[in-house]
C-alpha positions as CSV (number, residue, x, y, z in Angstrom):
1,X,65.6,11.3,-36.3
2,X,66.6,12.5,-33.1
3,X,70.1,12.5,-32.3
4,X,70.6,11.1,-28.6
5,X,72.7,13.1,-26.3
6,X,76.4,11.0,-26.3
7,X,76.9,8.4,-23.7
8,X,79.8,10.1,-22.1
9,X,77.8,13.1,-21.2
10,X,75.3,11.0,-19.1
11,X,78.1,9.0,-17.7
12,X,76.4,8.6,-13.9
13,X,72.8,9.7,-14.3
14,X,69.9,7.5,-13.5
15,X,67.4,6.1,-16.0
16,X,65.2,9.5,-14.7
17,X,67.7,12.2,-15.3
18,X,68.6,10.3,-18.8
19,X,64.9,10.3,-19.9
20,X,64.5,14.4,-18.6
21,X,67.6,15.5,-20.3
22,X,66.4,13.5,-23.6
23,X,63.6,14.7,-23.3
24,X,64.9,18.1,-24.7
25,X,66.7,16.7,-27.6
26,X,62.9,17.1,-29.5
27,X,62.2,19.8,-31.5
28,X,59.0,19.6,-31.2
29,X,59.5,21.0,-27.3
30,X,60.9,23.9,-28.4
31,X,58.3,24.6,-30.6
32,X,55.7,24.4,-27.9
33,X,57.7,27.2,-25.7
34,X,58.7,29.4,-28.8
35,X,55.0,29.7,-29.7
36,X,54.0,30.6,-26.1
37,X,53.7,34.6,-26.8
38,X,53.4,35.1,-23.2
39,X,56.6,33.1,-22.2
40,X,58.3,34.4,-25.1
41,X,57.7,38.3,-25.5
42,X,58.1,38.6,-21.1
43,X,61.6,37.5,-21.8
44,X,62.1,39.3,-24.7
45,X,61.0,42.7,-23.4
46,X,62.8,42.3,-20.0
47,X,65.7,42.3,-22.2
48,X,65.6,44.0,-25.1
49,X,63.6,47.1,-23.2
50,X,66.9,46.8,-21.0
51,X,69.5,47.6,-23.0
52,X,71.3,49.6,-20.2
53,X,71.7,46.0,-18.2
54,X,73.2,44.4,-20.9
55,X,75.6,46.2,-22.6
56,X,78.9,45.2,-22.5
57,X,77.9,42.9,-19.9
58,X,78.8,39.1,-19.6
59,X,75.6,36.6,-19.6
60,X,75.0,33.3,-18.7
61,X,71.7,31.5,-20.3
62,X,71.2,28.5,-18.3
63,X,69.3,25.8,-19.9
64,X,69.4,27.7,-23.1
65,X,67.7,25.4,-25.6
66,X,67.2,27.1,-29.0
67,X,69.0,30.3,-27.8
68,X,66.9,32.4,-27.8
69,X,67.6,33.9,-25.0
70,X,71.0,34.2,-25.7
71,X,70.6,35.9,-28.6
72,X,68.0,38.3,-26.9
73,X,70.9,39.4,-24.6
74,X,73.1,40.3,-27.5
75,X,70.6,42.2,-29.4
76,X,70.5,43.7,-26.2
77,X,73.9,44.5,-26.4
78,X,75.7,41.8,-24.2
79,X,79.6,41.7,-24.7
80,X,79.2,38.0,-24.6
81,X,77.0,35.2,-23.8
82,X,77.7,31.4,-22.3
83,X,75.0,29.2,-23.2
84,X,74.3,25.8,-21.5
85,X,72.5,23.0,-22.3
86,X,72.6,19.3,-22.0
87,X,70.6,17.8,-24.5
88,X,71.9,18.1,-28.1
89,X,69.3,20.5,-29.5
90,X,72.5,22.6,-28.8
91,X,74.0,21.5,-32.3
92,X,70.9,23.3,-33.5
93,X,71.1,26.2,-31.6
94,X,74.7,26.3,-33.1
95,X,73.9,26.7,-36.6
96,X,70.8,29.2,-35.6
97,X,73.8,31.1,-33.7
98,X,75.6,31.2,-36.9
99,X,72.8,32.2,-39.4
100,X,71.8,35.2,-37.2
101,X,75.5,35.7,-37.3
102,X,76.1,35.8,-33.9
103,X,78.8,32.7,-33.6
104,X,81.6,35.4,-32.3
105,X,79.2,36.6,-29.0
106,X,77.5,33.4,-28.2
107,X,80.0,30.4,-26.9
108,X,77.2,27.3,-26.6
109,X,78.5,24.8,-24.2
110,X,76.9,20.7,-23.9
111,X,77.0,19.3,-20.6
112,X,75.4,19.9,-17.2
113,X,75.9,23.4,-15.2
114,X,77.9,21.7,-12.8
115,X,80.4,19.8,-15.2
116,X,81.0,22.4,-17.9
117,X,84.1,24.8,-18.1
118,X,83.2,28.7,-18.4
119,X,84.9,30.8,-20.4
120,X,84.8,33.5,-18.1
121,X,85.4,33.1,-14.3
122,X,82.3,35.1,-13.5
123,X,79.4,36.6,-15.1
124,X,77.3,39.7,-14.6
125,X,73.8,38.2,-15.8
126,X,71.7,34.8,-15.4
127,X,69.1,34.9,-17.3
128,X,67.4,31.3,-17.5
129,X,63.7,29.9,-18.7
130,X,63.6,27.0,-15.7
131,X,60.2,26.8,-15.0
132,X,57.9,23.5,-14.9
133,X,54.1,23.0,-14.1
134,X,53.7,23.6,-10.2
135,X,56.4,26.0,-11.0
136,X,59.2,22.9,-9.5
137,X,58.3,20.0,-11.2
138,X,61.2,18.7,-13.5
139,X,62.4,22.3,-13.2
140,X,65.6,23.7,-13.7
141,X,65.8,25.6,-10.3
142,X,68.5,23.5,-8.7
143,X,71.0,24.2,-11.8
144,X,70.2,28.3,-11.6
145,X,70.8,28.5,-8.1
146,X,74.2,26.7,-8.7
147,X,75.1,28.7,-11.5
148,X,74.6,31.8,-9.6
149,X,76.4,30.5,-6.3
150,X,79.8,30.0,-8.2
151,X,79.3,32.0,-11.4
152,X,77.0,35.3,-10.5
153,X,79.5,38.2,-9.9
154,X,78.9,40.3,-7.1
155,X,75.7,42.5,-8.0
156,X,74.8,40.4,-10.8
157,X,71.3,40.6,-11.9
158,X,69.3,36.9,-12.5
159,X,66.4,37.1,-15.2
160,X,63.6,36.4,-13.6
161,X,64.0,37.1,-10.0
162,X,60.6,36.3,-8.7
163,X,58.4,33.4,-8.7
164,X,54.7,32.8,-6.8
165,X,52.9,30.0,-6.5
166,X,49.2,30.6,-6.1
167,X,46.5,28.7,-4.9
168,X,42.6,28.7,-5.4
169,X,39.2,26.8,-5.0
170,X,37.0,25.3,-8.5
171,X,33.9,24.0,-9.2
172,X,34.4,21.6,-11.5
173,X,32.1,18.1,-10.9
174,X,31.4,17.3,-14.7
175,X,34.8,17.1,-15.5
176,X,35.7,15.6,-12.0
177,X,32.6,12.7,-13.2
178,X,34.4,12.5,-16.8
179,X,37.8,11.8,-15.2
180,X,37.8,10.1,-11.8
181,X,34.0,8.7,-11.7
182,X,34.8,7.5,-15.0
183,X,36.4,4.7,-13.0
184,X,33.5,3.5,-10.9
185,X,32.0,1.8,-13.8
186,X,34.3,0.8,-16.9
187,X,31.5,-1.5,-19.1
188,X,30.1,-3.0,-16.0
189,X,32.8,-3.8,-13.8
190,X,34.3,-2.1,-11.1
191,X,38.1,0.0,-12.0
192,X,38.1,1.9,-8.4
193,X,41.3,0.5,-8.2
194,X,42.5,3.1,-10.7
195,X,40.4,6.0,-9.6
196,X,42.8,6.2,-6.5
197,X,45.8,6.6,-8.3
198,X,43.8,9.5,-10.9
199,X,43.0,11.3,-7.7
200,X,46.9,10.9,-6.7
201,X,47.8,12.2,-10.5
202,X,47.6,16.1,-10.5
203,X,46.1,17.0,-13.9
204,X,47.6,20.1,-16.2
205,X,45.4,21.7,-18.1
206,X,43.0,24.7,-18.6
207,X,41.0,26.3,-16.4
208,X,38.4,28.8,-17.0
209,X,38.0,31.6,-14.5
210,X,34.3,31.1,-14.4
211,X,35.0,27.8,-12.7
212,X,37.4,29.6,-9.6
213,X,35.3,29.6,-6.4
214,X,37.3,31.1,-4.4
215,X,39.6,34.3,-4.3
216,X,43.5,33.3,-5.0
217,X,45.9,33.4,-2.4
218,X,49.9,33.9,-2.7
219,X,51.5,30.5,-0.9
220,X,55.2,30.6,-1.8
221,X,57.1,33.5,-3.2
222,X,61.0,32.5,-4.1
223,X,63.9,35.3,-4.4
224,X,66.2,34.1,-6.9
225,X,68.9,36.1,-5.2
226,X,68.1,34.3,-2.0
227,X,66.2,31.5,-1.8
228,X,68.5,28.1,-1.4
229,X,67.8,24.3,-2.3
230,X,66.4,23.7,1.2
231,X,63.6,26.1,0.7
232,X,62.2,24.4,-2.5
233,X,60.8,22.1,0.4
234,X,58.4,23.7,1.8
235,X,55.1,23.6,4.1
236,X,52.6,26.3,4.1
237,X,49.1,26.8,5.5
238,X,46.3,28.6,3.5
239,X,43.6,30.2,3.8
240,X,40.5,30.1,0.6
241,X,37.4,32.4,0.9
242,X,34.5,31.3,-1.1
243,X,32.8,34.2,-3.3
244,X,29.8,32.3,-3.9
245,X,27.5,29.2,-2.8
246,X,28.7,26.4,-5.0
247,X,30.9,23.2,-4.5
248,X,34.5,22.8,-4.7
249,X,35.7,19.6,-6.6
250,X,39.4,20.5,-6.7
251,X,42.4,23.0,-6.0
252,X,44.6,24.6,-8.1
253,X,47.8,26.2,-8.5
254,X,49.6,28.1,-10.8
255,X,52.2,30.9,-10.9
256,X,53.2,34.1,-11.6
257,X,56.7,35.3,-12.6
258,X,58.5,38.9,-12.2
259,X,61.4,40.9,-13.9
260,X,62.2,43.4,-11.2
261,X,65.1,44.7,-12.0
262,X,64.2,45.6,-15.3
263,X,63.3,49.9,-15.5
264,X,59.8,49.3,-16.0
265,X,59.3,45.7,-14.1
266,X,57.8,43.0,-16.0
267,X,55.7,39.9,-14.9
268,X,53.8,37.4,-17.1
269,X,51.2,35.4,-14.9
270,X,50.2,31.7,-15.7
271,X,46.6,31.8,-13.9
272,X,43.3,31.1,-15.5
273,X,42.7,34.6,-15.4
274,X,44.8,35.4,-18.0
275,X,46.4,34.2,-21.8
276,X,47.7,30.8,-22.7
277,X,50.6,29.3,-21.2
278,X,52.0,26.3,-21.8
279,X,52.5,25.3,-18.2
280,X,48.4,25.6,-18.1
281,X,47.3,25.3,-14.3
282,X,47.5,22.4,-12.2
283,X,44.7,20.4,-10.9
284,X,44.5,18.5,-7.8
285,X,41.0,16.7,-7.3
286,X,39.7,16.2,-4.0
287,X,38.3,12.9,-2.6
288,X,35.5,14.8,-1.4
289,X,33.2,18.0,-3.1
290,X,32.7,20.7,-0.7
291,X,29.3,22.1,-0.6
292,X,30.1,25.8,0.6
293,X,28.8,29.1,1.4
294,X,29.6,32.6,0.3
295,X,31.6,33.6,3.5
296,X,33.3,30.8,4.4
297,X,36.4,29.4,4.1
298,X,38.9,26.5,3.7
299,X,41.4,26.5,5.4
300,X,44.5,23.6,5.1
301,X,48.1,23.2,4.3
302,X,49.9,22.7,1.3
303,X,53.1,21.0,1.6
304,X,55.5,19.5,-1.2
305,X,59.2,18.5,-1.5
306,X,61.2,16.5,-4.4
307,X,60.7,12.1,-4.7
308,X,63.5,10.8,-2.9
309,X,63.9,8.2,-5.7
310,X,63.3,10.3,-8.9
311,X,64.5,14.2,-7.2
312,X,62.5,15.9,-10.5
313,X,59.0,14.6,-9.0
314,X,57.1,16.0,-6.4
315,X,55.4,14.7,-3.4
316,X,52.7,17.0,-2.8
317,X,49.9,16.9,0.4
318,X,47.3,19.2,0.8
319,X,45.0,19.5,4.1
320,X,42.0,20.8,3.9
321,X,38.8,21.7,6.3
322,X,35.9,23.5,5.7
323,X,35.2,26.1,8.2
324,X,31.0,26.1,8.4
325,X,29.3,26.5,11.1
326,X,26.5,23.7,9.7
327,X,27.5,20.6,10.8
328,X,26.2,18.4,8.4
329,X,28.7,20.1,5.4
330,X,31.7,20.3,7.9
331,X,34.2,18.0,6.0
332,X,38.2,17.6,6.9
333,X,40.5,15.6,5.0
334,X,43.9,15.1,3.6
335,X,45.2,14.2,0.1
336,X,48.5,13.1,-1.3
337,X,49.9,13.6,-5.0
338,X,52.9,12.4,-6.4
339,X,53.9,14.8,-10.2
């Protein structure tokens, strides 16, 4: 049975923010992200293979879940560790804490970043797994940057430190048919009301590299040491160009993250192009296929920015034209998605 988080804790939070932090309180979550090799192992070599960061060093694992994170950084040789979390798979991470005998360098804290009480005025390391699908959905990003605003000493080093969203072009028309033109005809009658709200739905899921039609482009890279709330709204053209006649049903997006202050860097990627993650790749469908040529290119902007009723979600638009010189395939249109 799952133990809910207690009602003191989410004194003030909307019915959202109850259901996100509860959300966490599964085991089952965990599971998922433990068992992600590529998530996994990135973090543990950045730290472990860094042992000349952490020692004797004071860390801060924001969002800390399971711990293992924390307990990366004190194999690593960390003096001590602050581990936060709200949801109350916490108690858990307590007694794993204590049967790798590590209860006298970890101090696990329940609560939100900005309510809890430090041990430690400042801290020399952030090292946090914040990331969502699209990179910023239901993502953590907000609470790091807080953490290192009041927390990070000066010269402190954040784990990871780098984040890029990329963006590309797919064929992908018999799983578009399966999903949104599924709707056109439901047992004879007519559900087109619903196929507008699949195309408005981004999809996560698996992507094979044989599908992308165009080369990937970098649209947003973030600084951890510098970027700032403001920026995780953000507006960016683009630029796609097509390696091969074929059609495009739908862009994607996923993203790569970087280590680079460990001595050898270190960057897991989350693309089609390489292993399994569990954030997948995001989908968003077009309302029209592009019929293209090798050569030429779309060109649009992608734009997104937080729900100004649930501030987890995104609103997300994406332009796009096709730049042909063929009139007859010349197509221009806009799309919005709500994650």
């Amino acid at each position: 049975m799952v133990e809910p988080i207690p009602e003191d804790k989410l004194a003030g939070l909307d019915h959202a923010e109850v259901h996100y932090f509860n959300s966490y309180n599964h085991h089952g979550i965990h599971e998922e992200m433990l068992k992600d090799e590529v998530r996994t192992k990135s973090y543990r070599d950045a730290v472990i293979n860094n042992r000349h960061l952490f020692k004797d060093k004071v860390v801060l694992d924001v969002g800390c879940g399971t711990a293992i994170l924390s307990m990366f950084a004190v194999k690593a040789g960390a003096k001590h560790v602050i581990g936060v979390d709200m949801s109350t798979i916490i108690h858990k991470a307590r007694e794993i804490v204590e049967a790798n005998h590590m209860s006298d360098k970890i101090t696990l804290l329940q609560g939100k970043m900005e309510d809890v009480e430090l041990p430690f005025p400042k801290v020399d390391i952030i090292i946090s797994e914040w990331m969502g699908y699209f990179l910023l959905y239901e993502s953590m990003l907000d609470t790091v940057l807080y953490a290192r605003d009041k927390y990070l000493d000066v010269g402190g080093l954040i784990f990871p430190d780098k984040a890029t969203i990329f963006l590309t072009g797919i064929e992908d028309g018999d799983y578009k048919d399966e999903k949104i033109g599924f709707w056109d005809n439901v047992y004879g009658f007519d559900f087109t009301p619903l196929k507008d709200s699949a195309l408005s739905e981004p999809l996560v899921d698996i992507v094979e590299m044989k599908a992308c039609v165009t080369d990937p482009i970098r649209v947003l890279t973030l600084d951890l040491y510098s970027v700032t709330i403001e920026d995780l709204a953000f507006e960016v053209p683009f630029t796609l160009n097509i390696q091969r006649s074929d059609y495009i049903h739908a862009l994607i997006a996923w993203f790569d993250i970087d280590f680079t202050a460990c001595h050898v860097p270190i960057k897991f990627s989350t693309g089609p192009h390489t292993k399994y993650t569990h954030w997948k790749q995001t989908v968003f469908y077009l309302r029209d296929v592009l019929t293209v040529e090798l050569g030429e290119t779309v060109t649009g902007v992608l734009a997104s920015k937080r729900n100004a009723k649930k501030p987890r979600d995104l609103d997300i638009k994406i332009d796009y034209k096709l730049e042909t010189e063929d009139p007859t395939r010349q197509i221009e249109g806009s799309a919005n998605y709500k994650m």
